[in-house]
N, C-alpha and C positions, 0 to 999 in steps of 0.2 A: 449622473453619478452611478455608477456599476453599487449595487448593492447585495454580497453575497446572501444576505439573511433574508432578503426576500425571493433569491431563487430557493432557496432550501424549504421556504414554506408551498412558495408556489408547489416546487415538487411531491409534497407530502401530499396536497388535494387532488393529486392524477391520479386514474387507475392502475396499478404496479405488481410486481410478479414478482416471486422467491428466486435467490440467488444463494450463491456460495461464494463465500470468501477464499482464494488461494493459499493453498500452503506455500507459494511462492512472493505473495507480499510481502512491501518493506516497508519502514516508516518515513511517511513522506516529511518533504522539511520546507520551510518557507520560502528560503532563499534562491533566485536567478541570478546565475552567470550571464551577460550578455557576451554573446559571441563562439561561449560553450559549445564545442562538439562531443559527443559522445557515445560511445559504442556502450550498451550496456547488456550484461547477462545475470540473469537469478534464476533462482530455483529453491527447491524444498521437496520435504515427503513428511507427510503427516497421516495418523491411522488412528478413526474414532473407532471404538468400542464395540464391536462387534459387525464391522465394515473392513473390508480388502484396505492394502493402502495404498496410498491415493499420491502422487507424483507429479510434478510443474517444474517447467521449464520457458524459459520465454529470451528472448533476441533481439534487443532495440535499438534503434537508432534515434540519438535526442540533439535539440541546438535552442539556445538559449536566442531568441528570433529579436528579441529587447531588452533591457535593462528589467520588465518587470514578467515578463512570459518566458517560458520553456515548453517547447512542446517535444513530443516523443512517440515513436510508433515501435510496436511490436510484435514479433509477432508468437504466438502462445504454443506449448505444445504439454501432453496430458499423457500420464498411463497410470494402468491401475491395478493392484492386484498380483496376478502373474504375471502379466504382461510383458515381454520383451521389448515389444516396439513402441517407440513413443510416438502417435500421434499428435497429428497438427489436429490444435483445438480450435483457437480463435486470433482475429486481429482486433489489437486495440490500441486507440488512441489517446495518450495524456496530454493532459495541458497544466500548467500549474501558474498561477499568478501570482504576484509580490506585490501586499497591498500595502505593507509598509515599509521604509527604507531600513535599513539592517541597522538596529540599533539607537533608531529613533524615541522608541518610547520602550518601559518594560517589556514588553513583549512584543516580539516582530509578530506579524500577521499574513498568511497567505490564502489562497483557495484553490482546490483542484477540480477541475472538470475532466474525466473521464470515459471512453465511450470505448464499447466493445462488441463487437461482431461473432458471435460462435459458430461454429462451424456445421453444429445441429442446428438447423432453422427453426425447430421443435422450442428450442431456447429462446428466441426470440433476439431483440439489444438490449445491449444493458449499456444505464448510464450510474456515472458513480458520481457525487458531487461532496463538496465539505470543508469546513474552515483547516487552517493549517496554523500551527499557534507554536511558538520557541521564545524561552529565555534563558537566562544563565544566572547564576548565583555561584559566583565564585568559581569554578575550575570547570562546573557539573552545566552541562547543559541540558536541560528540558525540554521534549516536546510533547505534544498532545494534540492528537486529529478528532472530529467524531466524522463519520462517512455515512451521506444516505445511498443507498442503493435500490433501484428499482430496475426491470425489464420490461420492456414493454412490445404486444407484438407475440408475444410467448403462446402456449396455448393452454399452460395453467395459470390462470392472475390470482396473485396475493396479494402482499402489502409493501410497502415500501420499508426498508430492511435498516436499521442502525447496527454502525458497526463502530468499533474507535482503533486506535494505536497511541501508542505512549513508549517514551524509550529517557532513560536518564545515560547521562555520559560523562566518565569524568576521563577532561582532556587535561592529558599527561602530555606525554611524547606523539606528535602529528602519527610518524611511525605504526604506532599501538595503542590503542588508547581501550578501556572496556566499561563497562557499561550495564545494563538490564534491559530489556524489551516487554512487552505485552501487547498482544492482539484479546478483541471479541468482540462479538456479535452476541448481541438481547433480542432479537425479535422485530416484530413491527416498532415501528418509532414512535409512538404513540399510544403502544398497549405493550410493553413491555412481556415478552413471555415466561412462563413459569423459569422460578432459577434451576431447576434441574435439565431444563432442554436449551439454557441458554451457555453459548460458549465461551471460556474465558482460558487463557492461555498467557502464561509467564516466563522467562528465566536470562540467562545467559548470556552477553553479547561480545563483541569486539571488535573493531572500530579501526580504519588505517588509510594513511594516504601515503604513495612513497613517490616522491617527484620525478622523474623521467630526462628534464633537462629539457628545453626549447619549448615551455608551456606544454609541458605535456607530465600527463601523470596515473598512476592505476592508484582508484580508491577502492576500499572494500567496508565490508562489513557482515557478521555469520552472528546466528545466534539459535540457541540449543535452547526450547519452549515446552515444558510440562503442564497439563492439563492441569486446571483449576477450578473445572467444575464436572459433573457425571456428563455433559452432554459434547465436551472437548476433547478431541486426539488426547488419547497416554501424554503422547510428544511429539513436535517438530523439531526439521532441523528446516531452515532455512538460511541462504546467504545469497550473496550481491557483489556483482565485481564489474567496475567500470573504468575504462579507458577512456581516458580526455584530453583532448588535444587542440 
């Protein structure tokens, strides 16, 4: 029996290394399409407190391979600062599984497995792992991830990295629908770091799917993020736009 809570421990007792979370992350959701294709694009720009700011972009291609898997490759690009040119940062791999049937019990259940390649070898891999959790209550739907991350291979080791996401949605019109989001990262996962160097990020979202005709469809989703703690970007902007066919 696949048991995610015990990869997530196993993972905490490995030797592991500091990462950064993207200002182009989205919040992941439980559910797989079987059969799903999709072209997908995001991005963002976010600027902590006395740092250049910092830019992500990334290019995927995803297929839903079963009724319970979707996997997805991307590939990543970075600028920062002044910067004009966007460099190619990294390749990475998602996986996402559906541990429970949609709607089965309060709350669906899923897990992601993630791996990613940087383009500085100096970086080392990074793997990103984590429960994926949704329910509804009435119109508003719920999620909440927590995410450990570690790199390994790096040539600075740290600790293995907690991170979460959470986003409320109240579904209106397929069309438009909106919402609220938050990202952050605490520290090691285990020792929690001081609340002034830990990052917490809130605000803004909105939400849409517009049908295309012959299963095919472009979703989206944007959402405008103000710092909620001294150690987080002023602000993000982030958004997500995919084609599914």
């Amino acid at each position: 029996m696949y048991r995610p809570a015990a990869h997530v421990a196993a993972l905490a007792l490995l030797p592991v290394y500091a990462s950064a979370f993207s200002p182009a992350d989205y919040v992941f959701t439980p559910s797989v399409t079987y059969g799903e294709r999709e072209i997908d694009f995001k991005g963002g720009g976010s600027r902590k407190p006395g740092e250049d700011r910092l830019r992500a972009w990334s290019l995927g291609f995803g297929y839903g391979v079963t009724q319970h898997w979707f996997t997805e490759f991307y590939r990543k690009y970075e600028s920062a600062g002044s910067q004009s040119i966007t460099k190619f940062d990294a390749w990475e791999w998602e996986n996402k599984l559906q541990l429970t049937e949609t709607g089965q019990y309060p709350v669906d259940v899923g897990f992601l497995v993630e791996m990613e390649r940087p383009q500085d070898r100096s970086e080392g891999n990074e793997l990103r792992i984590g429960p994926l959790f949704q329910t509804e209550v009435g119109k508003v739907q719920l999620n909440g991830n927590l995410l450990f991350e570690r790199q390994f291979h790096a040539d600075t080791p740290q600790h293995t990295e907690l991170g979460y996401q959470w986003q409320a949605k109240y579904r209106s019109k397929p069309g438009f629908e909106f919402g609220v989001q938050g990202f952050g990262e605490v520290g090691p996962w285990n020792h929690w770091d001081p609340a002034d160097r830990q990052s917490h990020r809130l605000g803004p979202a909105v939400f849409g799917k517009l049908p295309l005709g012959n299963h095919q469809a472009v979703r989206y989703n944007a959402a405008w993020l103000i710092g909620a703690s001294s150690a987080a970007p002023n602000h993000d902007f982030r958004f997500q736009v995919e084609f599914e066919f």
